[in-house]
C-alpha positions as CSV (number, residue, x, y, z in Angstrom):
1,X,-126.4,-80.5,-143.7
2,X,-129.8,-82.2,-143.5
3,X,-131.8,-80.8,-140.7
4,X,-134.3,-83.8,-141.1
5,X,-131.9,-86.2,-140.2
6,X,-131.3,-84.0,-136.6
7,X,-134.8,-83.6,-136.1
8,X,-136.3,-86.8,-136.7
9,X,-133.4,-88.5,-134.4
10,X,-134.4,-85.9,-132.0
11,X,-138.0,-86.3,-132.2
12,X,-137.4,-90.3,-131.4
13,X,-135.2,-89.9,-127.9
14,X,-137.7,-86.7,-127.1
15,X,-140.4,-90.0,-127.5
16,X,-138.5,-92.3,-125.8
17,X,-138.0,-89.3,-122.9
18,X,-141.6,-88.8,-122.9
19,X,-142.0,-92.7,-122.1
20,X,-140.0,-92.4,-119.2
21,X,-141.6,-89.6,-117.7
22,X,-144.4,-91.3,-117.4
23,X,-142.9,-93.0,-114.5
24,X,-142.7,-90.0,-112.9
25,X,-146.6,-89.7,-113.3
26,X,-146.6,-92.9,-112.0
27,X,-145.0,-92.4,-108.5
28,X,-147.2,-89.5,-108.5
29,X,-150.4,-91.6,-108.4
30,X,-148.7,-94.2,-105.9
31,X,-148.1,-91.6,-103.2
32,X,-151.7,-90.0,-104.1
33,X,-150.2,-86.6,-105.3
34,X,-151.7,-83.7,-107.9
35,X,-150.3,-85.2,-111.1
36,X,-152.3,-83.2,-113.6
37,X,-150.2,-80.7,-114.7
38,X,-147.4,-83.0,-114.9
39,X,-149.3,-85.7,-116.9
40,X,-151.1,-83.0,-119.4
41,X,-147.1,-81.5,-120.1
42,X,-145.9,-85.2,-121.2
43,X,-149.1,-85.9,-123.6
44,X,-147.9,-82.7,-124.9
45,X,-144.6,-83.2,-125.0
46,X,-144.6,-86.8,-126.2
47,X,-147.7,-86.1,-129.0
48,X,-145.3,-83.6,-130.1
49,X,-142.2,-85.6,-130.7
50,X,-144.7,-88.3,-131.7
51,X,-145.8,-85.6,-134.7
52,X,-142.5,-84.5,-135.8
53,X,-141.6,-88.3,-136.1
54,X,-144.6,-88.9,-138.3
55,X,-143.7,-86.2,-140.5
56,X,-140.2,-87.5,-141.2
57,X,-140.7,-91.3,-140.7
58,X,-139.9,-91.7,-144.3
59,X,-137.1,-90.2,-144.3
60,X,-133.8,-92.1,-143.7
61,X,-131.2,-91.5,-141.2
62,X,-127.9,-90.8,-142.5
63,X,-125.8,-89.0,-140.0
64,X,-122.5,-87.2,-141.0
65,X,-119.6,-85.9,-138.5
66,X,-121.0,-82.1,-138.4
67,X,-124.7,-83.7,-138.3
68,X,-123.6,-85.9,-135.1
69,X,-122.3,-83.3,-133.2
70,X,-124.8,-80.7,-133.6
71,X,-127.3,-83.2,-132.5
72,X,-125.9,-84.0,-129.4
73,X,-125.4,-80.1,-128.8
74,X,-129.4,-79.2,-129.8
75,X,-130.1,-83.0,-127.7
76,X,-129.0,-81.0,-124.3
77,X,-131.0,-77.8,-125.0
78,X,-134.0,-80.4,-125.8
79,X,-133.1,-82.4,-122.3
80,X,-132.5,-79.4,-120.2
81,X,-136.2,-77.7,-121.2
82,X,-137.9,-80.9,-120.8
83,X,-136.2,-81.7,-117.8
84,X,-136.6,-78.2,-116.4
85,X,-140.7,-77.9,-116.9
86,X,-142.1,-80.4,-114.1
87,X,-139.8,-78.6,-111.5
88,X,-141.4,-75.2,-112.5
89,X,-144.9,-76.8,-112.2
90,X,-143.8,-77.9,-108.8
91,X,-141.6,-76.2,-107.4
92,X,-141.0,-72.4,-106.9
93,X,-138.4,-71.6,-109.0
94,X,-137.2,-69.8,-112.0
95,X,-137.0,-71.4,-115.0
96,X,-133.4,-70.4,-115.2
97,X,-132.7,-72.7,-112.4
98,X,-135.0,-75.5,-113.1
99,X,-132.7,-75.7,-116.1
100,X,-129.4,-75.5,-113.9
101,X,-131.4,-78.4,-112.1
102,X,-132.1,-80.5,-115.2
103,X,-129.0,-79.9,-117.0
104,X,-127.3,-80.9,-113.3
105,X,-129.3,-84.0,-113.5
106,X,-129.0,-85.3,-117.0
107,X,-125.1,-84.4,-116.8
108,X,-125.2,-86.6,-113.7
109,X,-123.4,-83.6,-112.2
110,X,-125.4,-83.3,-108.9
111,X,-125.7,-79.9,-108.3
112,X,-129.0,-78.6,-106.7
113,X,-130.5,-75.0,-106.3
114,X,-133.1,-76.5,-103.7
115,X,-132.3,-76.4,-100.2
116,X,-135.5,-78.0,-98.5
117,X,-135.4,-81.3,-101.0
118,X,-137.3,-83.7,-98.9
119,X,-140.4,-80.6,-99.3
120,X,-140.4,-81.6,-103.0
121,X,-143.3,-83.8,-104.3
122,X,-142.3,-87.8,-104.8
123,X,-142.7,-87.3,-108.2
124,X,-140.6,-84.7,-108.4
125,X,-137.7,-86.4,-106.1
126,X,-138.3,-89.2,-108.2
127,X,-138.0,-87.1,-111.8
128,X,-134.4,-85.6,-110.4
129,X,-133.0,-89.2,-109.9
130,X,-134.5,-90.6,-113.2
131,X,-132.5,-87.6,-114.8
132,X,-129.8,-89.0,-113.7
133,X,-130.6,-92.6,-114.4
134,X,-131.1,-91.5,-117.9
135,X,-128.2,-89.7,-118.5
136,X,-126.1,-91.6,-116.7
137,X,-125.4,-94.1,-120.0
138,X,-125.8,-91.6,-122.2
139,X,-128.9,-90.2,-124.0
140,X,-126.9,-90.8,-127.1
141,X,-125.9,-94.4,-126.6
142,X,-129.7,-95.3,-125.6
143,X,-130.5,-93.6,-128.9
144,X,-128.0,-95.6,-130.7
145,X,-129.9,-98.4,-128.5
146,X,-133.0,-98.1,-129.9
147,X,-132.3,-97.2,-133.6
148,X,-131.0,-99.1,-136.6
149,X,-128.8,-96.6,-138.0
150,X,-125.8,-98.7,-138.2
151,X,-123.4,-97.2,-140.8
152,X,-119.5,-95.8,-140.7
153,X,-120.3,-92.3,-140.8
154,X,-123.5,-92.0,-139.0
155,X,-124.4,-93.6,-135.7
156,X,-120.3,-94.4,-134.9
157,X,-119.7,-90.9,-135.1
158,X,-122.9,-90.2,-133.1
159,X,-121.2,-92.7,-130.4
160,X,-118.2,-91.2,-130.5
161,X,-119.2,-87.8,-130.1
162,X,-121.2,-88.8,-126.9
163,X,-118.6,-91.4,-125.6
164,X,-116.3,-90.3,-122.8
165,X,-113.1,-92.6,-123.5
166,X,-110.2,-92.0,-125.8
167,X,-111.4,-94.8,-128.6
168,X,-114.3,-96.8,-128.7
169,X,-113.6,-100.5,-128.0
170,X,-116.6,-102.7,-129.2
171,X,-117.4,-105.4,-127.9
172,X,-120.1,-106.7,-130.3
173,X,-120.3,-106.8,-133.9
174,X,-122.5,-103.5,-133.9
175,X,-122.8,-100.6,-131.7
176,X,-126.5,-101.4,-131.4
177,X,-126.1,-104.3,-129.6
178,X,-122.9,-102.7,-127.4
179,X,-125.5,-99.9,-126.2
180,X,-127.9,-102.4,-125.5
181,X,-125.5,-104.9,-123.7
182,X,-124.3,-102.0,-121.7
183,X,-128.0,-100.8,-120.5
184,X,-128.2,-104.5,-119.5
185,X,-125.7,-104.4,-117.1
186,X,-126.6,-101.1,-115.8
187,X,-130.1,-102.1,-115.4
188,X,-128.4,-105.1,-113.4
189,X,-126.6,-103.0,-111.3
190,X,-128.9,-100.8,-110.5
191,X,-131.2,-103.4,-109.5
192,X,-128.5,-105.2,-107.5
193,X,-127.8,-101.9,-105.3
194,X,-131.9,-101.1,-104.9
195,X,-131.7,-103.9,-102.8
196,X,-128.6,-104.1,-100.9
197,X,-130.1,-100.7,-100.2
198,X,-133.6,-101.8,-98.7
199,X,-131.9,-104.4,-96.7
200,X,-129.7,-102.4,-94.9
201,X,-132.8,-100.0,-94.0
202,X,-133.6,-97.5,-96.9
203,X,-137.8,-97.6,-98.2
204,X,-138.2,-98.9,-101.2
205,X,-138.7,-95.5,-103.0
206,X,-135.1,-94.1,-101.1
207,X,-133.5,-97.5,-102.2
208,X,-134.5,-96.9,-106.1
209,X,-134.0,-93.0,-106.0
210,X,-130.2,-93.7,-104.4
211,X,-129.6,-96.2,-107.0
212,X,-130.7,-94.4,-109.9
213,X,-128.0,-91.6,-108.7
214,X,-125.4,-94.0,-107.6
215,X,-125.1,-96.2,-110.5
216,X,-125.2,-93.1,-112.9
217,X,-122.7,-91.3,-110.3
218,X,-124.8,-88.3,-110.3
219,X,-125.9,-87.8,-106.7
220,X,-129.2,-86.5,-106.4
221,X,-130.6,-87.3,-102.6
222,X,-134.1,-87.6,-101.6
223,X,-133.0,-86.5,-98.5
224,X,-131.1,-83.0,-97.0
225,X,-128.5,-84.4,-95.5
226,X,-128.0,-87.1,-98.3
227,X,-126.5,-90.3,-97.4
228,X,-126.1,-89.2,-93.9
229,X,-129.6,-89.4,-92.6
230,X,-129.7,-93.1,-92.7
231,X,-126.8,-93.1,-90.1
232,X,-126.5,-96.1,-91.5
233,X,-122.8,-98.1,-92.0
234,X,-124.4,-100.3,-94.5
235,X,-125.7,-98.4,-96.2
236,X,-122.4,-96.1,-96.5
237,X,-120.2,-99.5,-97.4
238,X,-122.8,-100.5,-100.0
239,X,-123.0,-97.0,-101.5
240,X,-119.2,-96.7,-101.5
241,X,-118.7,-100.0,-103.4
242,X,-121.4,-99.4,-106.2
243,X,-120.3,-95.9,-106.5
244,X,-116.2,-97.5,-107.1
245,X,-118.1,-100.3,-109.9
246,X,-119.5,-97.3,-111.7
247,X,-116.8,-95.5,-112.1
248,X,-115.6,-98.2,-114.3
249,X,-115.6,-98.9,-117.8
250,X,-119.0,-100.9,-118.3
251,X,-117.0,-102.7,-120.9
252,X,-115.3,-104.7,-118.3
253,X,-118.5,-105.2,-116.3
254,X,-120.3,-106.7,-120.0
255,X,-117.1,-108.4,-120.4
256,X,-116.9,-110.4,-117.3
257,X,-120.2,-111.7,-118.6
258,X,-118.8,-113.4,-121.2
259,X,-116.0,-114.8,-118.2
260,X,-113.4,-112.5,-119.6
261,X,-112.1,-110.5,-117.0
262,X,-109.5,-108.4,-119.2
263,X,-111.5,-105.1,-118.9
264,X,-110.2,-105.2,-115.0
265,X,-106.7,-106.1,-115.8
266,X,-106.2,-102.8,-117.6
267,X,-103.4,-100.2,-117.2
268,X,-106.2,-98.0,-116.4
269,X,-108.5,-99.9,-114.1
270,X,-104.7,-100.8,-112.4
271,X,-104.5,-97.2,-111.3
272,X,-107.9,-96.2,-110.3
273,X,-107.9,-98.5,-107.9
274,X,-104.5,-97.5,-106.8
275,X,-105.0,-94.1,-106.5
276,X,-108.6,-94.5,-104.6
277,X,-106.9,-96.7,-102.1
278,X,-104.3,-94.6,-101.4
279,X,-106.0,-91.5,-101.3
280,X,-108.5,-93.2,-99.0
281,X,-106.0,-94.7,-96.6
282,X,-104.2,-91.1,-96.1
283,X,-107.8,-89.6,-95.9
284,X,-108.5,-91.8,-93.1
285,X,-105.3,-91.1,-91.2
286,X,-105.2,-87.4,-91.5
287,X,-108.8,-87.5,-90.5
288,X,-108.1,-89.6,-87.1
289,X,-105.3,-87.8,-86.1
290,X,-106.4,-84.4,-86.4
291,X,-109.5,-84.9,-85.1
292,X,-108.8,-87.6,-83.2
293,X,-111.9,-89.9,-84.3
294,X,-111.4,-94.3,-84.3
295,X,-109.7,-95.4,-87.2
296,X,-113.2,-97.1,-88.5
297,X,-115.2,-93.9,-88.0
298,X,-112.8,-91.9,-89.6
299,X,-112.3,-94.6,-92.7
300,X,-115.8,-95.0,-93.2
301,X,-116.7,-91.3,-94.1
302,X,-112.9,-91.3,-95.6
303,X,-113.0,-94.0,-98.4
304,X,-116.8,-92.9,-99.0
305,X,-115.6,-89.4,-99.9
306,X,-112.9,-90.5,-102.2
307,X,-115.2,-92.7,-103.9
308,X,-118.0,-90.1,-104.0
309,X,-115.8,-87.5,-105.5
310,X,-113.3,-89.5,-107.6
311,X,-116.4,-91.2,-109.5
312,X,-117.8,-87.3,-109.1
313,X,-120.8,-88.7,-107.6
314,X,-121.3,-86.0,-104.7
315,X,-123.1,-88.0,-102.0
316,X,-122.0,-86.8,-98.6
317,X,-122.0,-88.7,-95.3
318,X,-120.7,-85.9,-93.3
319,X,-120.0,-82.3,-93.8
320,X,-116.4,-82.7,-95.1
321,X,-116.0,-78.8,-96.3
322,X,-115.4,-78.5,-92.5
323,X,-112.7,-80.9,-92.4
324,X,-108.8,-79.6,-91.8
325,X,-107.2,-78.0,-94.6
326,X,-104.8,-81.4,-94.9
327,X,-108.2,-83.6,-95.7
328,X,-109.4,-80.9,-97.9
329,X,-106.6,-80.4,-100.0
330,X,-106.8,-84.3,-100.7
331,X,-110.2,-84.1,-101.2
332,X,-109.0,-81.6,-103.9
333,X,-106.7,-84.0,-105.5
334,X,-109.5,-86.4,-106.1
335,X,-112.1,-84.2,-107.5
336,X,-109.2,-83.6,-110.3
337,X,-109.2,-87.2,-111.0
338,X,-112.3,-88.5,-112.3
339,X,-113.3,-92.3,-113.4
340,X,-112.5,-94.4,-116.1
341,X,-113.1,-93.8,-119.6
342,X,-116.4,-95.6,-120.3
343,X,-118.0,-95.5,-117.5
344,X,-121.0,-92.9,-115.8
345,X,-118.2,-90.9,-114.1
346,X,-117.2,-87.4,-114.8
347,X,-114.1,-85.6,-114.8
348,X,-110.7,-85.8,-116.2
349,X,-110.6,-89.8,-116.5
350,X,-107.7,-91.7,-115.2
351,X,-106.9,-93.4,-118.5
352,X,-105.6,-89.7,-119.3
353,X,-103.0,-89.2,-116.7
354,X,-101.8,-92.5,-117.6
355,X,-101.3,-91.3,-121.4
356,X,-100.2,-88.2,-120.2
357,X,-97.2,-89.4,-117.7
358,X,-96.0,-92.1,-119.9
359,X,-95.7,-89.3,-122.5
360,X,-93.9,-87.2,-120.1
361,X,-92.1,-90.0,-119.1
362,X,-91.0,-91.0,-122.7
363,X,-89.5,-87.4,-123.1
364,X,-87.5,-87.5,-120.4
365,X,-86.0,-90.3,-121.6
366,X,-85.5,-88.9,-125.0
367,X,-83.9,-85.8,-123.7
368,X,-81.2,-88.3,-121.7
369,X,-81.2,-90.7,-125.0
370,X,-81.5,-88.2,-127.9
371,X,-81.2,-90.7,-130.7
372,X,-83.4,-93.4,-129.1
373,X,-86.8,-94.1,-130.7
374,X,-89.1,-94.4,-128.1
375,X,-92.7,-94.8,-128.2
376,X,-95.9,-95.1,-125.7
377,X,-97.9,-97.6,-125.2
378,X,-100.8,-98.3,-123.1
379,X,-102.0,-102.1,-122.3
380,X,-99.7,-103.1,-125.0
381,X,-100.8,-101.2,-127.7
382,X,-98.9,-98.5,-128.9
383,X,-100.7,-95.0,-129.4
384,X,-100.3,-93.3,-132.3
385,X,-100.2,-89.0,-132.4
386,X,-103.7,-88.5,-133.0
387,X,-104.7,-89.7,-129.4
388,X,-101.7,-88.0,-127.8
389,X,-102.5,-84.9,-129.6
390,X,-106.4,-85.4,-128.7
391,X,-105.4,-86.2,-124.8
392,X,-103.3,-83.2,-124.3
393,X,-105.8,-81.2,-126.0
394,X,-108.1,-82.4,-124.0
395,X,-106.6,-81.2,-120.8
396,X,-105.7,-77.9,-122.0
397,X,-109.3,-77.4,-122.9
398,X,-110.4,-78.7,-119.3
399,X,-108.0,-76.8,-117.5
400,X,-109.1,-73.1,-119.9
401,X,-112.3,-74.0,-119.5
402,X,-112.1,-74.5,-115.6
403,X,-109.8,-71.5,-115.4
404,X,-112.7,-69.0,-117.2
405,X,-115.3,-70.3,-115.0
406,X,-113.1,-69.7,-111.8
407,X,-112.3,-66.4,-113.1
408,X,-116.1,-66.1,-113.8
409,X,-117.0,-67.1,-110.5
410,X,-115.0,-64.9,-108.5
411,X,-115.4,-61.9,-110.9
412,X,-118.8,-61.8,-109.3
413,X,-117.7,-61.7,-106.0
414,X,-117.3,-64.9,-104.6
415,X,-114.5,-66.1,-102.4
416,X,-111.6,-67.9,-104.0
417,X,-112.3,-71.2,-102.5
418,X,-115.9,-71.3,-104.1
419,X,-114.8,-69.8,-107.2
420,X,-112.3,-73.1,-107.7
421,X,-114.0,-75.8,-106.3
422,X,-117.2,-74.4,-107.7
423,X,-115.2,-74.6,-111.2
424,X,-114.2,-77.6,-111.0
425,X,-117.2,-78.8,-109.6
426,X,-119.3,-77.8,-112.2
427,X,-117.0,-78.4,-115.2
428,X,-115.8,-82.0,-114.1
429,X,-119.9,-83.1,-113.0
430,X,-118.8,-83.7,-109.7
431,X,-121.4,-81.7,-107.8
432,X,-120.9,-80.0,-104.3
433,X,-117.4,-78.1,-104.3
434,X,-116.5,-75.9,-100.9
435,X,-117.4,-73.0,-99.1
436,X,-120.6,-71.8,-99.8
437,X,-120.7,-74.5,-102.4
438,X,-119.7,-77.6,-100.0
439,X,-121.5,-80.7,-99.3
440,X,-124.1,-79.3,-97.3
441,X,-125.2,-76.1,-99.5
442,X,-126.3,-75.6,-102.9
443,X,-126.2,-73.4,-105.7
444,X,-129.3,-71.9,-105.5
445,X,-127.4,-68.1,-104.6
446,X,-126.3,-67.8,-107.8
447,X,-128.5,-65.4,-109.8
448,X,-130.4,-66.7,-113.1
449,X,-127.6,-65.4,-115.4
450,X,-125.0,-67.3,-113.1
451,X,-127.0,-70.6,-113.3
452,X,-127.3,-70.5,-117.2
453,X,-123.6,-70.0,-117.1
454,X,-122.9,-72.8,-115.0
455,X,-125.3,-75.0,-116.7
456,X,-123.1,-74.2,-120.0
457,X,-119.9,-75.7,-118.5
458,X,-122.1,-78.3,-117.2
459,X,-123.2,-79.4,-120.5
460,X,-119.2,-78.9,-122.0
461,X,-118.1,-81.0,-119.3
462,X,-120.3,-84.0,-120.2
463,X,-119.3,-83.8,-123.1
464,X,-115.8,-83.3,-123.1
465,X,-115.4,-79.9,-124.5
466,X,-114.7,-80.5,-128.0
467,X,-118.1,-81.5,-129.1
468,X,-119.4,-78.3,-127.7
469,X,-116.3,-75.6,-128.5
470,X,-116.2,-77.1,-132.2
471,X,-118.9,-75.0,-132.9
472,X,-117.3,-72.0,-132.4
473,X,-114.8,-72.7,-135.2
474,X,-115.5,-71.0,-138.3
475,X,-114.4,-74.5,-140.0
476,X,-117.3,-76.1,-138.3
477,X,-120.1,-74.3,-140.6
478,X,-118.0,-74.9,-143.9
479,X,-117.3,-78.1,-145.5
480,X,-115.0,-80.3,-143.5
């Protein structure tokens, strides 16, 4: 293994990180704050990188499998320190949760220990919703981005380790361009919401902060009450609909650039927008009749929630968690969902259950048809046993995974309802869970141990669990 290769491709995103901190500093002049400390900790920070790069910046980048994935492991203890400093300057908290806070907001996860947000600085609102922004994409395809270290074994695995869909479909001839194509359209979008946001009534720093969160699907407020104190339906509609576009593959957004619109006609995209629909439409009718509310009231907050959890965003319009059992336990059902493969979204990914229940589907048919050779295939293509093996491992790992944290969770005392939601909240980046982890509370109970825990299955969740448990196989550390 050759440590310079990790370090000096570390040392390049910790620059490029340092860059975009400076906005931060930035919005801390604008709004005439105390930006010292924050500005003397990125010249540190960024010289540093800087240094390290200077040292190596001979040295070739030649990435291998092992080399891949134990960057992007060391890549989130370097984004959760980083992240985590500026709210310790500001803020007072430990430094246990500033890190639950950064690794919440570079997961896009959502989570907060604060519970008085809008007392934070503007720079500091500003720095949580820029986490997100960043990681949103993916630290690892904005590397890819900005480096030319196009080869088989190196950058495409790189990719691949950080990618969250089942295969990676390129568009264009190299992944370089891809990454950079894709941080065009999500620079697009994000743009494009900013100011559907102003024009419905948000400032311009609450219209940039709520896009940053929205197009990454993270969820970071500037506000206590999140989306709700706008009281605004606009704003709610606008919100909801961005929230939906990010939560699918960007592929089909850079593809409809070209005028193909393919990446929307997808088995996949087919039942995401099924299964929001639906789960929307029996939202809003449990809602209104249990509570007795106008079908538009209670479709509003209904579809808004679905969206906001399915694409495990975690804005809130209303306090749902004190909804009837009925809404909840649908509410439940979407938070186990997740977006599309490709996209900013968190969570299970829908392309999954659509690999999963044609495979169950085939063996049921083989057990009625013994001798008949049956295969699956999704959009046409027919998957071979390596993806089928890698999708059902994948959901074994995310249900063990959720399963210890639950067991975790109410090992120390918790009740059962936070202990699951809280699991799954945490695991699958979706952000505010129930009961004293719902939509209108925070995380900032749990002790420091707790947080470093939880910021652990953060980190696994992101990035899909077998980039992180690899390296507690003994094969890992020999030759492979």
């Amino acid at each position: 293994m050759d440590f310079k290769n990790i370090f000096k491709l570390l040392s390049i995103i910790g620059l490029t990180l340092g860059i975009f901190f400076f906005a931060d500093i930035i919005i801390g002049y604008i709004h005439n704050e105390s930006y010292n400390k924050f500005f003397y900790f990125d010249i540190i920070f960024t010289l540093t990188n800087i240094f390290i790069w200077l040292i190596l910046k001979n040295h070739t980048i030649n990435l291998t499998i092992k080399e891949s994935i134990l960057t992007v492991n060391l890549l989130w203890i370097l984004l959760g320190v980083a992240g985590a400093i500026p709210l310790v300057l500001y803020s007072d908290i430990s430094f246990a949760s500033a890190i639950f806070e950064a690794i919440s907001g570079f997961t896009t996860t959502g989570a907060t220990v604060y519970s008085d947000i809008e007392a934070l600085p503007k720079m500091i609102l500003f720095h949580r919703s820029l986490m997100h922004w960043i990681g949103g994409m993916g630290i690892i395809v904005l590397g890819v981005g900005l480096l030319s270290i196009i080869n088989p074994t190196g950058s495409l695995s790189l990719f691949k380790a950080e990618s969250t869909g089942i295969s990676l479909d390129k568009l264009t001839p190299k992944i370089k361009d891809t990454a950079l194509s894709l941080w065009a359209v999500y620079i697009v979008l994000t743009i494009l919401d900013m100011i559907l946001l102003k024009f419905f009534g948000m400032s311009w720093f609450d219209a940039i902060n709520h896009a940053f969160s929205t197009i990454s699907t993270g969820g970071f407020s500037t506000k206590n009450n999140s989306i709700a104190y706008f009281n605004s339906d606009g704003i709610i509609w606008v919100t909801t609909i961005f929230m939906i576009l990010s939560g699918v593959n960007f592929l089909a957004h850079l593809k409809l650039l070209y005028y193909d619109t393919s990446g929307y006609k997808t088995d996949e995209f087919k039942w995401y927008i099924t299964i929001f629909l639906i789960l929307g439409t029996i939202l809003t009718f449990v809602h209104s009749d249990i509570t007795g509310d106008a079908i538009y009231d209670s479709a509003k907050h209904s579809f808004f929630i679905i969206s906001s959890v399915i694409t495990t965003t975690g804005f809130a319009t209303i306090n749902y968690g004190s909804w009837h059992h009925a809404a909840i336990a649908i509410i439940l059902i979407a938070m186990l969902i997740g977006g599309n493969a490709g996209s900013t979204a968190g969570g299970i990914k829908v392309i999954r259950y659509v690999v999963i229940f044609k495979t169950l589907f085939a063996e049921f048919k083989r057990i009625l048809h013994p001798n008949a050779f049956l295969s699956v295939f999704v959009d046409g293509a027919k998957l071979n046993n390596k993806i089928l093996a890698s999708t059902f491992g994948f959901f074994f790992l995310y249900v063990l995974t959720t399963a210890l944290m639950t067991a975790y969770i109410y090992a120390r005392g918790f009740d059962a309802m936070t202990a699951i939601s809280g699991a799954i909240a945490v695991v699958g980046n979706i952000g505010p869970g129930f009961s004293l982890v719902g939509p209108i509370d925070n995380f900032g109970f749990f002790n420091d141990f707790d947080k470093i825990i939880l910021s652990i299955g953060m980190i696994i969740g992101r990035l899909e669990f077998y980039t992180v448990l690899i390296l507690f196989s003994s094969s890992f550390w020999k030759k492979f």
